[in-house]
C-alpha positions in Angstrom: -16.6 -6.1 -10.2 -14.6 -3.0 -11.9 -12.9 -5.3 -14.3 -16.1 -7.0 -15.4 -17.8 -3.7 -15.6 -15.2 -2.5 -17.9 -14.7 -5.8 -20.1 -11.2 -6.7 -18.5 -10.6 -10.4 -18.7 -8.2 -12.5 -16.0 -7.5 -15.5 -14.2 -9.3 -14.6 -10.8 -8.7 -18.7 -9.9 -11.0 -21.6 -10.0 -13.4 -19.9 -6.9 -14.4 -16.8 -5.4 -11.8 -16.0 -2.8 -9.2 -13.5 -2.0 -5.7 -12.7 -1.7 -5.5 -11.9 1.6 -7.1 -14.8 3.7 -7.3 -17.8 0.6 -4.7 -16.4 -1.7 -5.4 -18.2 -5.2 -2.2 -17.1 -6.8 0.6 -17.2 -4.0 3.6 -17.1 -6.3 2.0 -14.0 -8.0 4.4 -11.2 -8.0 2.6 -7.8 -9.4 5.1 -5.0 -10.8 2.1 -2.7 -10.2 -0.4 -2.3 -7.1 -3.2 -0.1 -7.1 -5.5 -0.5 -3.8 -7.9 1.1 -1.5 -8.4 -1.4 1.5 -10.8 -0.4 4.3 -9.5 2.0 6.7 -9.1 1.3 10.1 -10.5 -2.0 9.6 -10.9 -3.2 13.6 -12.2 -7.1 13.2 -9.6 -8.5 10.1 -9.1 -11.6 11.6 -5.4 -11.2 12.7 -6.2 -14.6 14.7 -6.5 -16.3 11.7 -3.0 -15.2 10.7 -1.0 -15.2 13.6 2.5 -16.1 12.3 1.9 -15.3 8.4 5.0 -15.0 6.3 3.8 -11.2 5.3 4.3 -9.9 8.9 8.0 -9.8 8.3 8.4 -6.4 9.4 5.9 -7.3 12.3 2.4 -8.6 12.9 0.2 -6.2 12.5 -2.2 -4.8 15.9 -5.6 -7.3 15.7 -7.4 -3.8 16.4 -6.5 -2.3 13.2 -5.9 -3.6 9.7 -3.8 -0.9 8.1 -1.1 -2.6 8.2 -1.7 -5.9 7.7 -2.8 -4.3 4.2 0.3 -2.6 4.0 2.7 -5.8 4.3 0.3 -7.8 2.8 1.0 -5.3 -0.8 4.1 -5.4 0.0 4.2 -9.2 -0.2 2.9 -9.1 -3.4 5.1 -6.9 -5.8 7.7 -7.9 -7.6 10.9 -8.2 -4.9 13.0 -6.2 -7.9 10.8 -3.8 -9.6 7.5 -3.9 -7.4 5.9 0.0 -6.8 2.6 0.2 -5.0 0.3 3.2 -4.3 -2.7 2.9 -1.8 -4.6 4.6 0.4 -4.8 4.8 3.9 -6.4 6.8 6.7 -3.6 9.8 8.3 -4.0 7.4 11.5 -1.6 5.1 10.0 1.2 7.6 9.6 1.4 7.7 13.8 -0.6 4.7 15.2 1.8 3.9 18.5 1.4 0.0 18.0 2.8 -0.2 14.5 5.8 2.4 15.2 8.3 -0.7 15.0 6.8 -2.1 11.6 6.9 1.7 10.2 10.6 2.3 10.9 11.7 -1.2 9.5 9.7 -0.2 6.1 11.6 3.0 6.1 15.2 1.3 7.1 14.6 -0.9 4.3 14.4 1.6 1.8 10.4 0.5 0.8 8.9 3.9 1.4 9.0 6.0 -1.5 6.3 9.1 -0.8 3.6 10.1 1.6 1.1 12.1 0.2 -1.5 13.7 2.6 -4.4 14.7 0.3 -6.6 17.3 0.8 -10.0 16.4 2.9 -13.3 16.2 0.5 -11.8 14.5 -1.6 -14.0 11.4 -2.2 -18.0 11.4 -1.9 -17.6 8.3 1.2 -15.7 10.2 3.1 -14.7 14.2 4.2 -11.7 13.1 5.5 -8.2 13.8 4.9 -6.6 10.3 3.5 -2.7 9.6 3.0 -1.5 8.3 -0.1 1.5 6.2 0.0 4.0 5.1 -2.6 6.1 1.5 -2.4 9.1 1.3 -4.2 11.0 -2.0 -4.1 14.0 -0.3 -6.2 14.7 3.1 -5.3 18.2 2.6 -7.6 16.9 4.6 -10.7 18.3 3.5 -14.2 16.5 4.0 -17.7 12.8 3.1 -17.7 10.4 3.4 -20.3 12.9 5.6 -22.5 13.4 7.7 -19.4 16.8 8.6 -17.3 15.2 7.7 -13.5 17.8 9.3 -10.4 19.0 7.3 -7.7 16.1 7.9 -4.7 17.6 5.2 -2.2 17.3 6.6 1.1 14.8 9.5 0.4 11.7 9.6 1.4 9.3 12.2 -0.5 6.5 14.2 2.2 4.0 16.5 0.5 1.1 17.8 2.8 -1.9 18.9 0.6 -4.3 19.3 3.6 -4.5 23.2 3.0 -4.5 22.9 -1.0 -7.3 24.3 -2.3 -7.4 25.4 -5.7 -5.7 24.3 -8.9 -2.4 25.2 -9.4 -0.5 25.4 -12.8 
């Protein structure tokens, strides 16, 4: 609907469908991800997908879709070059059932910065949402006429929950 709305013309495939359950464009690769999947989502359908080739860090908990959304953006980018920013609920950052998938995103080097926002933030919702960076090469190198700096193994953290004015 937001790219018809603003004019934005693209191969959306031959029917309506999505990527995540009927994916139209499976050897898609996006360099870019931009997303803001339903939080906590509790009936996905995880028994539709039991043994998916996204849940390669895990299979995601059938009570919550957080990160099924997760690996399923992580499926899509670009294995070299891929970055992704979504967001989440703060849940996801301590959910007990996805502790194993979380560490093997972080000991492969995907995570590239949590960013707890401040709550009020969006008219849906008063509460405090996590924005979280994807980075399949943390290496750095020149990009876009700019020197980037090696970031493999960090992991950036900013906590915005008390910011409350504009800073400059």
């Amino acid at each position: 609907m937001n790219m018809a709305i603003r004019g934005i013309d693209a191969n959306l495939g031959s029917y309506h469908a999505d990527t995540f359950f009927n994916d139209l464009h499976k050897t898609l690769k996006a360099d870019f991800i931009m997303a803001n999947p339903p939080f906590n989502l509790s009936n996905w359908g995880a028994d539709k997908l039991k043994a998916d080739v996204r849940w390669k860090y895990g299979t995601p908990p059938s009570g919550n879709a957080n990160y099924a959304w997760i690996l399923h953006i992580l499926n899509k980018l670009n294995v070299s070059r891929g970055i992704a920013g979504f967001l989440l609920a703060n849940g996801a950052l301590d959910d007990s059932d996805t502790l194993e998938i979380r560490k093997l995103l972080i000991e492969s080097d995907k995570v590239e910065a949590i960013i707890v926002l401040p709550r009020n933030m969006f008219y849906s919702t008063d509460i405090s949402v996590t924005l979280w960076i994807l980075n399949n090469n943390k290496k750095g190198g020149p990009w876009h006429g700019r020197q980037l700096r090696n970031r493999t193994g960090e992991i950036l953290f900013i906590d915005l929950r008390t910011w409350n004015s504009n800073i400059y």
